[in-house]
N, C-alpha and C positions, 0 to 999 in steps of 0.2 A: 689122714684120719687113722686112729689107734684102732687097733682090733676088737677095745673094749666100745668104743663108737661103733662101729659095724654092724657088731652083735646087736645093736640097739634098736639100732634102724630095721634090720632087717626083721626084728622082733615086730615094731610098727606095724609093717607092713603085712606081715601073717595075721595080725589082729584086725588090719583094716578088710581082710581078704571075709576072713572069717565073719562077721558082723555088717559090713557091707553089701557084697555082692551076695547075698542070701536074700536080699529084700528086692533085687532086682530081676524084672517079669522079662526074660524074654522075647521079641514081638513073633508070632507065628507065622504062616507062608502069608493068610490074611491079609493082616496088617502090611504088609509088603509090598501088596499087589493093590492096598487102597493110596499109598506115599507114592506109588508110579503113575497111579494115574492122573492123582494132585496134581502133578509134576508136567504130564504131557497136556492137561487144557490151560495149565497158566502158559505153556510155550505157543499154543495154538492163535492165542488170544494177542500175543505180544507180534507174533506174525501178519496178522489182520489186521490189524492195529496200523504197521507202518506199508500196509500194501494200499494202504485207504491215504495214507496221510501223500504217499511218494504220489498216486494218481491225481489224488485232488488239488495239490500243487500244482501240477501239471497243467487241469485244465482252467483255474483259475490264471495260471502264466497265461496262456494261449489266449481266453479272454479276452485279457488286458490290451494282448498285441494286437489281437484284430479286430477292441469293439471297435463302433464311431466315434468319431474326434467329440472329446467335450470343452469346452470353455473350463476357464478356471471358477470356480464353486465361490459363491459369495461370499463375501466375508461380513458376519454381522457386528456392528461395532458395538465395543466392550462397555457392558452399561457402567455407569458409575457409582458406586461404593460409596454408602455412608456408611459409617460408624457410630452406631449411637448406643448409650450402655443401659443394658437390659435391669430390670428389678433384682432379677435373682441369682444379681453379678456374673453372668454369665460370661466369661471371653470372648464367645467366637461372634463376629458382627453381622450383624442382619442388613444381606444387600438391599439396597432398593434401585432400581433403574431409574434413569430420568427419561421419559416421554417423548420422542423429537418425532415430531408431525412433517409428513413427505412434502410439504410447500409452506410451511412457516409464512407467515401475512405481519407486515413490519405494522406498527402502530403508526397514525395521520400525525405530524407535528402540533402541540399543544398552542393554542393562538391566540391565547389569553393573556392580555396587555393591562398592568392596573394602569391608573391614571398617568403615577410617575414616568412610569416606563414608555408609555406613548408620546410623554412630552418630550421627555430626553431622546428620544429615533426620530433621526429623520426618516420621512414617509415622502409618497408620493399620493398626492390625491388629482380624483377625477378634475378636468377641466372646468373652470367654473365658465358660467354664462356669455354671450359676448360682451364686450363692452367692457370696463374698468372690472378688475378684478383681482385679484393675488396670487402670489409665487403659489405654484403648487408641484415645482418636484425639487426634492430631493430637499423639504424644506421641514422645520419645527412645526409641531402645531404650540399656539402658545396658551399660557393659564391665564392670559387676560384679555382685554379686548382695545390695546392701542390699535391704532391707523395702521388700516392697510394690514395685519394678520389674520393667520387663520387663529379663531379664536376656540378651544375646545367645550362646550358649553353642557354636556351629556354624556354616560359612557354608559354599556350594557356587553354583554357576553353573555353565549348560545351557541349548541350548532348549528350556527345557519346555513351549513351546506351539506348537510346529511354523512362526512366523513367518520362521525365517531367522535371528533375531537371538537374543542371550546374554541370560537372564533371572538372577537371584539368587534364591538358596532360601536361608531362615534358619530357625535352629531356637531358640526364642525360649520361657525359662519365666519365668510369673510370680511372682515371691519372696513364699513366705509359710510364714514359721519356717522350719524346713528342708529346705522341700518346695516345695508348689504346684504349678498345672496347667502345662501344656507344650505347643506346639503347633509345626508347622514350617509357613511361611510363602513363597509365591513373590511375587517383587517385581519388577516392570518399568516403563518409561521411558516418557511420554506423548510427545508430537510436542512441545512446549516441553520437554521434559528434564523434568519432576520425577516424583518416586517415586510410583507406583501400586500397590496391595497386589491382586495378580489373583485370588488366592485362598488356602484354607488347604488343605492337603493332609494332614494327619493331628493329633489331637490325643488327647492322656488321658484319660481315663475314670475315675470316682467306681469300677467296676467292673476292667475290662482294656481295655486294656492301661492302668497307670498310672505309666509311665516310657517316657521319646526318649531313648536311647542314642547314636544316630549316624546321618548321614544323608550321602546319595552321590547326586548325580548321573551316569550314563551316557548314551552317547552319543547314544542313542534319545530322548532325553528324559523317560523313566522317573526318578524321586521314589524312590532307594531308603530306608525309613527303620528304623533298629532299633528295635525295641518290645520292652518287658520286662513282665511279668505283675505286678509286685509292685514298688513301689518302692521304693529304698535309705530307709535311717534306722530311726530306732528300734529300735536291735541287727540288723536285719536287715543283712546286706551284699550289696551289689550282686553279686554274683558267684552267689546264692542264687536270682536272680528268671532267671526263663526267657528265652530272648531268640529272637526271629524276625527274618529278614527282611522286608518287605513294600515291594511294589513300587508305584506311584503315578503317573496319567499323567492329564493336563490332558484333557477331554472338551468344550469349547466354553466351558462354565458353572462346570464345577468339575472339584473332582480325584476321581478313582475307584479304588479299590484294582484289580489287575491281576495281580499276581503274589503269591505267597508263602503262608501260611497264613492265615487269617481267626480263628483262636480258636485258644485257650492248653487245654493239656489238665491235668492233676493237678498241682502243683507239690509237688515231693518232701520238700522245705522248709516245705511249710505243713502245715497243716490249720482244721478249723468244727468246734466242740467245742462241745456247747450243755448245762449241768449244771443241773436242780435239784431242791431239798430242802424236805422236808416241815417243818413244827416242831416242838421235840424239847422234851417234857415231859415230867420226871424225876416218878414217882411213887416211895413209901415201901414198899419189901418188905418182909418178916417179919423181917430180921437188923438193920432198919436205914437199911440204903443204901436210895439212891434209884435207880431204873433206868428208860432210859426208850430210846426206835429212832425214829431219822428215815429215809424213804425218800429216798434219793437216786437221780437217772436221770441220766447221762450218755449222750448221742447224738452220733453223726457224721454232720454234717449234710453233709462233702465226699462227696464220688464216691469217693475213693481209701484205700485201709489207713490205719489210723492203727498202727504196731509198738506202741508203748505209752501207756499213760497215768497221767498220776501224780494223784489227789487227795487234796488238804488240808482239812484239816475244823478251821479256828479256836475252836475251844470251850474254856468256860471252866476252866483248869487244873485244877480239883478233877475234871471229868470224863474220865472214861478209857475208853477201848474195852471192852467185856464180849465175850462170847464168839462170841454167837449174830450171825451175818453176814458176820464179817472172812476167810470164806472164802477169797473170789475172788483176794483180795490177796497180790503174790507177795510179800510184806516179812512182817513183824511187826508190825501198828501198834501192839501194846500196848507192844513195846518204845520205839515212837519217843516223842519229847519234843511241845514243842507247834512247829507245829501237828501234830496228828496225821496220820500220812501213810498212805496207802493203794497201793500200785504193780501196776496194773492190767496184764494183757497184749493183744494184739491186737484192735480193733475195727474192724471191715470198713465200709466205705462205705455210710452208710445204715443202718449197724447200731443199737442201743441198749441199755446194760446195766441192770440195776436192781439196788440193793442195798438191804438192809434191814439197817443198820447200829444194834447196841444201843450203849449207854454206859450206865458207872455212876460213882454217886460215893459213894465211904465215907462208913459212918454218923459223924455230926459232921463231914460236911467240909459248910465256906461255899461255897456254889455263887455265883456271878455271875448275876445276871440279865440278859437285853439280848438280843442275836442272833451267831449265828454265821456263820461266812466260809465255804462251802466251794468250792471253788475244784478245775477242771478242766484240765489242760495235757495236750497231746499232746508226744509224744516220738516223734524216729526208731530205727531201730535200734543205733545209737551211743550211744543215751540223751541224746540232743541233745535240748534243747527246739525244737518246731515255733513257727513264726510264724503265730497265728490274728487275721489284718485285721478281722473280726468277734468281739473276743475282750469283748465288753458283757455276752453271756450265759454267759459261762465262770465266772461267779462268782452263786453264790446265796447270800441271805442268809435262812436259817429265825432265828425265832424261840428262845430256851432260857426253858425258864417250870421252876419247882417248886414247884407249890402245896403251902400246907401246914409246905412245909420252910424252912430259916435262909437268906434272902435275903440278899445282898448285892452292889450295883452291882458290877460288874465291874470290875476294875483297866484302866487306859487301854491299858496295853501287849496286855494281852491281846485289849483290843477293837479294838485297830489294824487299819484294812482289811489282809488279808492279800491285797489284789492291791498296794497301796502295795509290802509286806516283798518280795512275790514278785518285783515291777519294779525294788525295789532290788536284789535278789540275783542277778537275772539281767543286767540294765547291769555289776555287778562283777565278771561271771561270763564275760561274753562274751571279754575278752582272754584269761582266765586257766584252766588244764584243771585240774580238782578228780576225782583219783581215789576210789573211794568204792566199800568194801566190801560187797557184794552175799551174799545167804544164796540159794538156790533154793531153791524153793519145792516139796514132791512132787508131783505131780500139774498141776501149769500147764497151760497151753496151751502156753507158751514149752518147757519140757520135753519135752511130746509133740513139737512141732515140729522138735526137734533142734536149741535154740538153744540158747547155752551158758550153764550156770548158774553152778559155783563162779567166783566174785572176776569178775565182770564190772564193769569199768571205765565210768564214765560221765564221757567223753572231755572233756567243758566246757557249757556252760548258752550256749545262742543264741535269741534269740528276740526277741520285742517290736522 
């Protein structure tokens, strides 16, 4: 640096001396003595400070060492995070936790089968009845009614076992000829999905009820099923046999009837008719002829009236009604052809007639030999034939003997079962109303009764 620099600086500096440190105060004992003492409680404080912090370390360590053993601290698990985006574009996501309840309950398998789907599974169904009957494990039910299947005829879905979940009811008969047993069926869903049969809820009977009509389930779970006393076929028509409702509900193990009636009472349409005959031996009177009386008893083995009854006595056409017996009978039977007919009036429930019916045949007629038909029907007041489900004993067959006299085999026609003729005339009889002139009779029961006698109509032939 030149000399002429020097001088400069050091000029600087005398100006800064001069101008500067004239404005500056300063501080007196005072002020001195207030900087020291600032000074000694900031150091006080930093002192305490870490005499507090070294102790309480300390006894927190100490603590730890000697509290009681604790288990490891639960761990709660990490809710789950949606993300969903807010109105007012906001980035940051609004958690929401999902719910998990401390014993979760699985939901009951869904046990509702449509139509298709029960045909297509093999099932197993309850045992049917003894006697002739159909596969029932591990088999189809089918959509129609050949020989010998289970035929599916009805479908409903309900819970019927109070789970929570939808079971299937089927009403399911086994084909055999035109009939067969019947049963309704609940079906529900294992924890794999496949068909379980839970139970049977109602079936037919050799007795009653011997028809399933229809079947409902309601809300309750209640098994409504229709039952009918008498099954359709055999000239009977469905419209004839009684019908109930009866109500049906799951009890743990099985099903139990609950509601509705429990037993069928008189069906107006039927009757139990039990007839039989003594054998009828023609002996030789003074003129000639032969004569000869079989007893006959017909009984009413129902509970209920039977309005009329008609019986047939098939004997060999040389023989013809004589005098003594034909009483009771509101007809003529000498007038009738063969078979010879007799048309009985009112027999009460548990009742029983007895007749002692003669015959005779003209001297020189050829009698047949062999046996005779006679044959018992109930009728209603229309002169309807009744339908008798036990109709084995409606038909006796006695003996016809004639010692002594002109024998001869009976012609075929004549010895024809007259329950055969009778099954044939009433099948032809059932479409068709055959009016037919009526005589009364003096003295009936039907007359005392105030029933009507001239030209009473007998409206058509129903039965079997």
């Amino acid at each position: 640096m030149s000399e002429q620099e020097t001088l400069g600086l050091a000029e600087e500096f005398a100006h800064y001396r001069r101008t500067v440190l004239a404005e500056v105060e300063v501080p007196g004992p005072a002020a001195v003595r207030r900087a020291a003492r600032g000074r000694g409680r900031r150091r006080l404080a930093a002192n305490t400070a870490a005499a507090l912090a070294l102790f309480g370390g300390s006894a927190v360590g100490y603590a730890a060492m000697n509290g009681p053993d604790r288990g490891p601290d639960r761990v709660d698990p990490t809710p789950t995070i949606s993300v969903s985006p807010t109105p007012n574009g906001s980035p940051t996501p609004t958690p929401s936790p999902s719910v998990t309840s401390g014993s979760p309950t699985s939901a009951a398998p869904d046990g509702r089968f449509s139509r298709s789907q029960l045909l297509g599974t093999p099932v197993t169904l309850p045992a049917w009845r003894a006697g002739r009957g159909c596969p029932t494990s591990n088999v189809r039910i089918s959509g129609d009614d050949r020989e010998g299947v289970n035929w599916l005829l009805a479908l409903d879905h309900g819970d019927v076992d109070g789970d929570g979940a939808v079971e299937t009811v089927a009403l399911v008969q086994c084909v055999l000829g035109t009939g067969g047993p019947m049963q309704v069926v609940a079906f529900d869903r294992d924890g794999q999905g496949k068909v379980v049969t839970l139970g049977r809820v109602v079936a037919t009977t050799i007795d009653k009820p011997q028809w399933l009509f229809a079947l409902d389930v309601v809300d309750d779970g209640t098994v409504r099923v229709q039952v009918g006393d008498i099954a359709p076929g055999g000239g009977w028509p469905g419209e004839w046999s009684q019908r109930q409702w009866r109500g049906y509900r799951w009890k743990g193990e099985a099903f139990a009837q609950v509601s509705g009636p429990t037993s069928f009472g008189p069906n107006p349409h039927s009757a139990d008719l039990a007839v039989t005959a003594t054998e009828l031996v023609l002996t030789t009177a003074d003129d000639g002829s032969r004569t000869g009386t079989t007893t006959v008893r017909i009984r009413n083995k129902g509970t209920g009236a039977v309005p009329y009854v008609t019986l047939r006595l098939n004997v060999p056409a040389a023989v013809r009604p004589d005098v003594d017996g034909w009483a009771p009978c509101r007809n003529e039977p000498q007038d009738t052809s063969q078979p010879v007919t007799c048309e009985l009036g009112r027999l009460a429930g548990g009742a029983e007639v007895t007749l002692e019916l003669s015959f005779r045949a003209a001297n020189g007629a050829t009698v047949g030999m062999g046996t005779a038909d006679v044959d018992a029907r109930a009728m209603d007041g229309d002169f309807n034939f009744l339908l008798d489900s036990r109709d084995a004993d409606n038909v006796a067959r006695p003996a016809v003997r004639s010692p002594g006299g002109a024998l001869q085999q009976a012609d075929e026609l004549d010895q024809k079962s007259l329950t055969e003729r009778w099954r044939g005339g009433v099948e032809q009889c059932v479409h068709h109303r055959h009016p037919v002139r009526r005589r009364p009779v003096a003295g009936t029961e039907a007359e005392a009764a105030g029933e009507p006698g001239d030209q009473v109509r007998r409206e058509g032939v129903r039965g079997q």
